[in-house]
Backbone as JSON Lines, residues from 0, in Angstrom:
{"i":0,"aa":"X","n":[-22.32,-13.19,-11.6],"ca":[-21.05,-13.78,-11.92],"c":[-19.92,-13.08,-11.19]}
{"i":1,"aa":"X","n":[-19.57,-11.66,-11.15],"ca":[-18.58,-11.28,-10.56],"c":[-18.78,-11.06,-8.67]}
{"i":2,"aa":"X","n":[-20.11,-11.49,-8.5],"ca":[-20.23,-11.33,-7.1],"c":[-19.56,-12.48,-6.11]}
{"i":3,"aa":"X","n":[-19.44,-13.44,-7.44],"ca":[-18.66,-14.56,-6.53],"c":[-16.63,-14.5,-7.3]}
{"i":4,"aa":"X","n":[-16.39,-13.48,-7.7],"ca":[-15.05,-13.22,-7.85],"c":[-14.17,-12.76,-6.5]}
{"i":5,"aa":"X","n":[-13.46,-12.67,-6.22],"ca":[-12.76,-12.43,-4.97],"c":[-12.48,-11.32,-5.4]}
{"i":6,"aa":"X","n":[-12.03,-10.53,-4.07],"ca":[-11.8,-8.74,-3.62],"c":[-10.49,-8.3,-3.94]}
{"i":7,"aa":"X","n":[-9.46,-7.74,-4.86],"ca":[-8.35,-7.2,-4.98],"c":[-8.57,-5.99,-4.54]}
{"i":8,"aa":"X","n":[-7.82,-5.82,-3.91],"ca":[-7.34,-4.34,-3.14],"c":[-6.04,-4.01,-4.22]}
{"i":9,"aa":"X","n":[-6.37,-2.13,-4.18],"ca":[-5.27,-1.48,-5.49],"c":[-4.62,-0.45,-4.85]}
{"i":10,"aa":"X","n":[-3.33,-0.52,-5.13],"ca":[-2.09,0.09,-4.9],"c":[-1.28,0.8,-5.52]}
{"i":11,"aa":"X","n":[-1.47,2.56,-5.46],"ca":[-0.95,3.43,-7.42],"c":[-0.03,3.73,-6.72]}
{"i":12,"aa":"X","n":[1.07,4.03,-7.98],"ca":[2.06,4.58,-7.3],"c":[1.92,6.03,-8.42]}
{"i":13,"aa":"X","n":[1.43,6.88,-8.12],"ca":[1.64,7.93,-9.06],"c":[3.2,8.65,-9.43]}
{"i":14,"aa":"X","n":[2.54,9.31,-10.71],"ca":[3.96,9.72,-10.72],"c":[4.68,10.76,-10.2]}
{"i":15,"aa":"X","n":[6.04,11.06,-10.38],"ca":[7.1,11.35,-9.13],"c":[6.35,10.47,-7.64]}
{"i":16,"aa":"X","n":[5.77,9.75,-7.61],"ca":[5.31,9.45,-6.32],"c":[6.62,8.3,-6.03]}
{"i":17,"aa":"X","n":[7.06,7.85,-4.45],"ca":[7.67,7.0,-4.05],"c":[7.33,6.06,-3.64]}
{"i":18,"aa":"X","n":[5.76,5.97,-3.07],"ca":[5.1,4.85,-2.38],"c":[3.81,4.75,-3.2]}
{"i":19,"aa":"X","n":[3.39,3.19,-3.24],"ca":[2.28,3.16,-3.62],"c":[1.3,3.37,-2.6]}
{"i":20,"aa":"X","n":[0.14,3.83,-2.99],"ca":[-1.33,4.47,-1.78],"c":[-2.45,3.32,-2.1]}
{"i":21,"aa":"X","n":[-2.95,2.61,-1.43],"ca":[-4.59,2.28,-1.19],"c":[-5.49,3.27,-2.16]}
{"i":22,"aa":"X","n":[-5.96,2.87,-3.38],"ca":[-6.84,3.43,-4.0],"c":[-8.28,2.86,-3.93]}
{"i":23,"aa":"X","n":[-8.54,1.8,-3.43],"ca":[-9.65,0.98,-3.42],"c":[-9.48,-0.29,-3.83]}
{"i":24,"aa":"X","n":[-10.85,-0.86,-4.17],"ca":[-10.84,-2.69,-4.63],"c":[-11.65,-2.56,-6.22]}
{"i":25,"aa":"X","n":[-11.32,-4.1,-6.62],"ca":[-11.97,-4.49,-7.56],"c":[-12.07,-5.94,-7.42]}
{"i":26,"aa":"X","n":[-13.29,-6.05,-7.94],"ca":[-13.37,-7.88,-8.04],"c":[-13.02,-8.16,-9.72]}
{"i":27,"aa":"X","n":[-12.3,-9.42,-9.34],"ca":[-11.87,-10.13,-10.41],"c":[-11.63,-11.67,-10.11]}
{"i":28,"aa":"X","n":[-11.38,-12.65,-11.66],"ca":[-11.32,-13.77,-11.35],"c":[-9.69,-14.18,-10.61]}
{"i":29,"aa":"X","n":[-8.7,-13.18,-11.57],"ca":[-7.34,-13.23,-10.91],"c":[-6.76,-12.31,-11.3]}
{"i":30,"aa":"X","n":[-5.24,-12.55,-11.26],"ca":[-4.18,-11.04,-10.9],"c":[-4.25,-10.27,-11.82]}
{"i":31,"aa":"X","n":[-4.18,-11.28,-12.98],"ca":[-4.1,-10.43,-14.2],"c":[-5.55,-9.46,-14.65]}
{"i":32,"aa":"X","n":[-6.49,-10.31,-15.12],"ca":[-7.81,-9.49,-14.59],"c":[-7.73,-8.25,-13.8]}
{"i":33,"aa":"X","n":[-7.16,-8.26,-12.5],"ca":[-7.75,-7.47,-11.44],"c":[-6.9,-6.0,-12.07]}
{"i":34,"aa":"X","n":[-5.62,-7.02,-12.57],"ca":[-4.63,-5.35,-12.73],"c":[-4.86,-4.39,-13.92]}
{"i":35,"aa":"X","n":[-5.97,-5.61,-14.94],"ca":[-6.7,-4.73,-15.77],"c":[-7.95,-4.16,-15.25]}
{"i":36,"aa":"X","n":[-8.52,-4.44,-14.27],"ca":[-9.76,-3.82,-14.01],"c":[-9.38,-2.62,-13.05]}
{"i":37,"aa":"X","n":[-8.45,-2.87,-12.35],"ca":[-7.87,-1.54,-11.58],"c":[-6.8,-0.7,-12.35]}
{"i":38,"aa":"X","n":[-6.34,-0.97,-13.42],"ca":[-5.85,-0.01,-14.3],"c":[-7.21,0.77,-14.97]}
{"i":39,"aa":"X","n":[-8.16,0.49,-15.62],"ca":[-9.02,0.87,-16.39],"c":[-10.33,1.62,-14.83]}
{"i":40,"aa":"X","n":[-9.78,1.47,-13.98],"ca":[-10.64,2.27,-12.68],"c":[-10.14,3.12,-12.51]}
{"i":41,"aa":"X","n":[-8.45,2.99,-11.66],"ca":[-7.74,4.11,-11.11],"c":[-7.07,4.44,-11.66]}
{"i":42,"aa":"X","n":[-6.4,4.43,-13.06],"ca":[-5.53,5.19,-13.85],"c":[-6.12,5.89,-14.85]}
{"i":43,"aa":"X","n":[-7.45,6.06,-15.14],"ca":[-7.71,6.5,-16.49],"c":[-7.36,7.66,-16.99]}
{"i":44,"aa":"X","n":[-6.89,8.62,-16.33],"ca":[-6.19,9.96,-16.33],"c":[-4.97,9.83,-16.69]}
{"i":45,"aa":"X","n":[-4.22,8.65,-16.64],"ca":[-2.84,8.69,-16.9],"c":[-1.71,9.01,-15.74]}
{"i":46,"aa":"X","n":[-2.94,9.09,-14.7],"ca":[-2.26,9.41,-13.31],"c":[-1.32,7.94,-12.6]}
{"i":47,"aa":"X","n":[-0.93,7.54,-12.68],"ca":[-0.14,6.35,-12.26],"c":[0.43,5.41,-13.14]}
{"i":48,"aa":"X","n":[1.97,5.2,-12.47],"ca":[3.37,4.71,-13.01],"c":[3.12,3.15,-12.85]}
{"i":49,"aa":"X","n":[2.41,2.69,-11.68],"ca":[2.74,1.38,-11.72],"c":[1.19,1.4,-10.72]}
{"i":50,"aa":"X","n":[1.11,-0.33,-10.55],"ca":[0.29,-0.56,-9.83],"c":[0.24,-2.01,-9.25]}
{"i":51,"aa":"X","n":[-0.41,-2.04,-7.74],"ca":[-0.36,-3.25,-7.15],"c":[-1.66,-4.12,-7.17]}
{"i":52,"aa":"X","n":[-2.12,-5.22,-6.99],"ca":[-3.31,-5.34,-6.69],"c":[-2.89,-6.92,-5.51]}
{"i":53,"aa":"X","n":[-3.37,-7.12,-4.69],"ca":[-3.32,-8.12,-3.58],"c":[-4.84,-8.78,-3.16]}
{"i":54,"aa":"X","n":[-4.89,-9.83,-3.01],"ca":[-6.68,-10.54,-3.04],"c":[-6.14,-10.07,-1.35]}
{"i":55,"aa":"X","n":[-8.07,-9.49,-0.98],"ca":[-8.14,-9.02,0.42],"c":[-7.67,-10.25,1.25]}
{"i":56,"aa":"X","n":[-7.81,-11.44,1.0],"ca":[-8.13,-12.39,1.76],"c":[-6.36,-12.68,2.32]}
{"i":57,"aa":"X","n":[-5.46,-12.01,1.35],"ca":[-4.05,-12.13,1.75],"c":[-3.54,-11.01,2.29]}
{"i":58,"aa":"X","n":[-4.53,-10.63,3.04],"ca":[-3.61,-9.2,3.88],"c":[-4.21,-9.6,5.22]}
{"i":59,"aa":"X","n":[-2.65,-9.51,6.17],"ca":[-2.81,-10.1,7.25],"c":[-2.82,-8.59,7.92]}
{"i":60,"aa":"X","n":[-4.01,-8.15,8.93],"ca":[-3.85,-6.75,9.84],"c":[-3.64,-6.98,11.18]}
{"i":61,"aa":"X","n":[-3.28,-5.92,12.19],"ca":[-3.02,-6.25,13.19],"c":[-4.68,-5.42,13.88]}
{"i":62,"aa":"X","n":[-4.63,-5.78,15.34],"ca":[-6.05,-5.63,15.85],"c":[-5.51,-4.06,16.67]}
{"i":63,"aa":"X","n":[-6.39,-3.13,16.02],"ca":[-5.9,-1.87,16.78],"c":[-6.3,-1.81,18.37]}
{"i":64,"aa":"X","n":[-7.36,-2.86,18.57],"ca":[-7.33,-2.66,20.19],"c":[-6.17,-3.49,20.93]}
{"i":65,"aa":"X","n":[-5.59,-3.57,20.34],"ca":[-4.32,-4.44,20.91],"c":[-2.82,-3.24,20.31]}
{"i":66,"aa":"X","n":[-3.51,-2.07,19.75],"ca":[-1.66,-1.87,19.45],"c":[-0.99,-1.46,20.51]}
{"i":67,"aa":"X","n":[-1.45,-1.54,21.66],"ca":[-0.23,-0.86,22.78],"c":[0.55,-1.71,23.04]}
{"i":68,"aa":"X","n":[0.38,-3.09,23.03],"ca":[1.03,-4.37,22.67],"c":[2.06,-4.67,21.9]}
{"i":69,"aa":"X","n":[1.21,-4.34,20.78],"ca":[2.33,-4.52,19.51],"c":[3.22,-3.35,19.35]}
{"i":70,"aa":"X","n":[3.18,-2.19,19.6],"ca":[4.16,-1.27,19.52],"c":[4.59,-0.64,20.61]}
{"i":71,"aa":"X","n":[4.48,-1.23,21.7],"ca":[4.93,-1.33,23.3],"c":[6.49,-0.96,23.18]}
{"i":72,"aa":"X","n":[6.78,-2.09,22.41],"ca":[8.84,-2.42,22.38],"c":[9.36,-1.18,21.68]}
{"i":73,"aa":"X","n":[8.81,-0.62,20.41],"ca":[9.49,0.39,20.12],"c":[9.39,1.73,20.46]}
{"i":74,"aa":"X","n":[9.11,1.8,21.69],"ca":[9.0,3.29,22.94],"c":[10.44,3.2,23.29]}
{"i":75,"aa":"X","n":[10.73,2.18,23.92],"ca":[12.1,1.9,24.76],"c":[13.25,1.66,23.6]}
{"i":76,"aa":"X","n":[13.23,2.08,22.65],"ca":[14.47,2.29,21.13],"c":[14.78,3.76,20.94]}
{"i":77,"aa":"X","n":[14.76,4.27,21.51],"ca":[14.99,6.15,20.88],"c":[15.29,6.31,19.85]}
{"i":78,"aa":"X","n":[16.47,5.55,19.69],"ca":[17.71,5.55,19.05],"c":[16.83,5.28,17.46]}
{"i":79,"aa":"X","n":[15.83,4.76,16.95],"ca":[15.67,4.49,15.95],"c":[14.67,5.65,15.56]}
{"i":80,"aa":"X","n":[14.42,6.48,16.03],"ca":[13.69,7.96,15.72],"c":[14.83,8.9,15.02]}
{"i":81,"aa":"X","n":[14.25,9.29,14.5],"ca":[15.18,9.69,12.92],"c":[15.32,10.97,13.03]}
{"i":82,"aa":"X","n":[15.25,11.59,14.7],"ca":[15.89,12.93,15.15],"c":[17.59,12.95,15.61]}
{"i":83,"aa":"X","n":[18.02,11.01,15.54],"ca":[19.29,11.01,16.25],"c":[19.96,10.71,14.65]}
{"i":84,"aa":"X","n":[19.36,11.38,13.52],"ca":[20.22,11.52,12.27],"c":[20.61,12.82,11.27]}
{"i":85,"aa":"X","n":[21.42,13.05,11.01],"ca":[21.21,13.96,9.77],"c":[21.6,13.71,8.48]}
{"i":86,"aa":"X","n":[20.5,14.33,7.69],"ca":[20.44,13.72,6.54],"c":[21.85,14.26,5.17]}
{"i":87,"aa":"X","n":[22.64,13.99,4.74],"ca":[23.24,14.61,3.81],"c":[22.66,15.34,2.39]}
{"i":88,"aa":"X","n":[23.25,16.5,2.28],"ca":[22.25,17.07,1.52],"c":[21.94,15.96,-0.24]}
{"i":89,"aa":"X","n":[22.76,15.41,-0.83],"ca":[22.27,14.63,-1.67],"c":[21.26,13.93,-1.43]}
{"i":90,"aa":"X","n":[20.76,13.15,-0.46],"ca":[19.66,12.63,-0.33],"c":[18.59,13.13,-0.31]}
{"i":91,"aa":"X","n":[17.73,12.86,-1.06],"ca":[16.93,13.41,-1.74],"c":[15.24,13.03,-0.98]}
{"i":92,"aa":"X","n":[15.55,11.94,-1.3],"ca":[14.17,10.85,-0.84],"c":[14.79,10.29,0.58]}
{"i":93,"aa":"X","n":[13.9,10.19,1.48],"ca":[14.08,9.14,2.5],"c":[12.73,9.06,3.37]}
């Protein structure tokens, strides 16, 4: 039965954490399901604030033998390398 459920991929955001991380998959019938089956996987410690889950089949990737391609254009930007900034000391996160 669950072999024909589709693939959610899971996304924790632990706590003090800022970004959610790739923790793995779970199969389920849908969202709700999945965010209980990947809560009751990857949180059982109490380790994570929130969580994502996305069916594999909706994640679009790019082809790494092609990234010189795709990230060709942002060589010739300097300007967006985050050595031509300084940060003010209130900022905390960035």
């Amino acid at each position: 039965m669950s072999k024909d459920w589709p693939l959610w991929e899971v996304f924790v955001r632990a706590r003090g954490g800022l970004d959610h991380r790739h923790v793995g998959s779970v199969h389920a019938p849908d969202a709700e399901m999945a965010l209980r089956h990947a809560r009751d996987t990857y949180t059982r410690r109490m380790e994570g604030v929130s969580l994502w889950v996305v069916k594999s089949t909706d994640i679009a990737a790019s082809d790494p033998d092609q990234s010189g391609e795709l990230f060709e254009p942002a060589q010739t930007k300097i300007y967006r390398h985050p050595t031509f900034y300084e940060l003010p000391d209130a900022v905390k996160h960035m």
